[in-house]
C-alpha positions as CSV (number, residue, x, y, z in Angstrom):
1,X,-43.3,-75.7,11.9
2,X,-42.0,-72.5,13.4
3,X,-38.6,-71.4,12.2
4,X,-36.3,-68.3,12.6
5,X,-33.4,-67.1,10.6
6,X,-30.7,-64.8,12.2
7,X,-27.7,-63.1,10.7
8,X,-24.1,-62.4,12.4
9,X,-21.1,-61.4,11.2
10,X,-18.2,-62.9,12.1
11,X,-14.1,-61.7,11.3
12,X,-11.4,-64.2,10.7
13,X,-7.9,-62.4,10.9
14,X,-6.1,-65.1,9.0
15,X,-7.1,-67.4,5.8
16,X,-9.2,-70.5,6.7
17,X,-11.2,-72.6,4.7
18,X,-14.5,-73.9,4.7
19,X,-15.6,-77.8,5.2
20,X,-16.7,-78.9,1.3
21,X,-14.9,-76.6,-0.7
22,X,-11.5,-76.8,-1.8
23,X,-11.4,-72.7,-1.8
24,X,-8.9,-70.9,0.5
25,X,-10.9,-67.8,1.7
26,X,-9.4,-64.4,2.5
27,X,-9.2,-62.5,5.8
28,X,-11.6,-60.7,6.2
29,X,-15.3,-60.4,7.7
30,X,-18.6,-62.2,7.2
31,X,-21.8,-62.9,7.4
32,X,-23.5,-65.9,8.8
33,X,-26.8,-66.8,8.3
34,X,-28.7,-69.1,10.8
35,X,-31.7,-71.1,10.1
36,X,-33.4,-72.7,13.4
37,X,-36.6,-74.5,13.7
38,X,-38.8,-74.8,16.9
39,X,-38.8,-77.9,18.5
40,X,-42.5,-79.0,19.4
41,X,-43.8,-81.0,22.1
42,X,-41.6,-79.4,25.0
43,X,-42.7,-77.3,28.1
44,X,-40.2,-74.1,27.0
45,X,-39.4,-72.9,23.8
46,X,-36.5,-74.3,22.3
47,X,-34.8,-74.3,18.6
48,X,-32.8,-76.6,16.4
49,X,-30.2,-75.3,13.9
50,X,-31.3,-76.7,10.4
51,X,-29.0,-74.5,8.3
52,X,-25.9,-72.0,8.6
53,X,-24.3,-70.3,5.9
54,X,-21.4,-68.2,4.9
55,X,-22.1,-65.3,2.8
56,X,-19.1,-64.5,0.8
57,X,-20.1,-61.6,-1.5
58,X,-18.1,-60.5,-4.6
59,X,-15.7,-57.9,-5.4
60,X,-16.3,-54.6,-6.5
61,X,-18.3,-51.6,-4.9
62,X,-22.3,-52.4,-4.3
63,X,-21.8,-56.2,-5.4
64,X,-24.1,-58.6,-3.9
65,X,-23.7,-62.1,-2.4
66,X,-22.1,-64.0,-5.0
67,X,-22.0,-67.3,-2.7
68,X,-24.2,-68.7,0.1
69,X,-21.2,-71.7,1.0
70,X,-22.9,-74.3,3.8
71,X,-21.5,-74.9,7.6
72,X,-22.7,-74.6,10.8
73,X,-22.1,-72.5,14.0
74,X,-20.2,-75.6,15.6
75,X,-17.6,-75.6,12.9
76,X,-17.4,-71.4,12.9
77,X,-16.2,-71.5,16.4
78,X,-14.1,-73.7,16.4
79,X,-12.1,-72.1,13.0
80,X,-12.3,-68.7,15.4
81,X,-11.2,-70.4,18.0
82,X,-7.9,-71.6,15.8
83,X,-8.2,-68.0,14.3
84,X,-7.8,-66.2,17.7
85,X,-4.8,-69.1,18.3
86,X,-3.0,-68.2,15.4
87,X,-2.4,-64.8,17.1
88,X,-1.2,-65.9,20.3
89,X,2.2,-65.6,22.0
90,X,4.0,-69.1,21.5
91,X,5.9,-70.1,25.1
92,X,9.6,-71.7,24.3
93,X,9.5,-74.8,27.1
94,X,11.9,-73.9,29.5
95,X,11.6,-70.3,29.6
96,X,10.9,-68.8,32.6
97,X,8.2,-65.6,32.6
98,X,10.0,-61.8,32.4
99,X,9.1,-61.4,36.3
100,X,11.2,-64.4,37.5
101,X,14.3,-63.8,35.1
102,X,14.1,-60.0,35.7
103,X,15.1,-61.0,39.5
104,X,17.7,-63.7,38.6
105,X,20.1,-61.2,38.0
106,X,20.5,-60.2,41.1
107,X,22.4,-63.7,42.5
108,X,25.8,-63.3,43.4
């Protein structure tokens, strides 16, 4: 069986956690390994992912990976996806966008 690994890295702005470890990890960036294996018997190439990991390497200057924790490139977007949220504006219900109550000033 064919397979392919790729790498990636991905940055995570805010704390977040991994599924199967109680370990809060810091902000920060890193790498993701991909394993995918060719699926046989089709008319076009296609893969399968069999494996994704999070390198988390160690402190200190020139340190290697110290950890290879298990995922999968499902669960890494969505914990971007709640990342990128965590960052976004919040909207109060009832407010009214700065365009409509910059003009509301004007009744009289």
């Amino acid at each position: 069986m064919f397979t392919r690994t790729s790498t990636s890295v991905v940055e995570f702005k805010h704390a977040f956690v991994v599924p199967g470890s109680d370990k809060e990890f810091p902000p920060g960036r890193y790498e993701v390994l991909v394993e995918e294996e060719l699926l046989e018997g089709l008319s076009f190439a296609a893969y399968r992912e069999t494996g994704a990991y999070l390198l988390v390497y160690g402190k200190g200057h020139n340190s290697g990976p110290t950890e290879m924790r298990p995922t999968s490139s499902a669960y890494l977007s969505l914990a971007l996806k709640r990342d990128a949220l965590l960052d976004a504006p919040v909207e109060r219900a009832g407010s009214a966008p700065p365009s409509e109550m910059a003009g509301s000033s004007n009744e009289g």
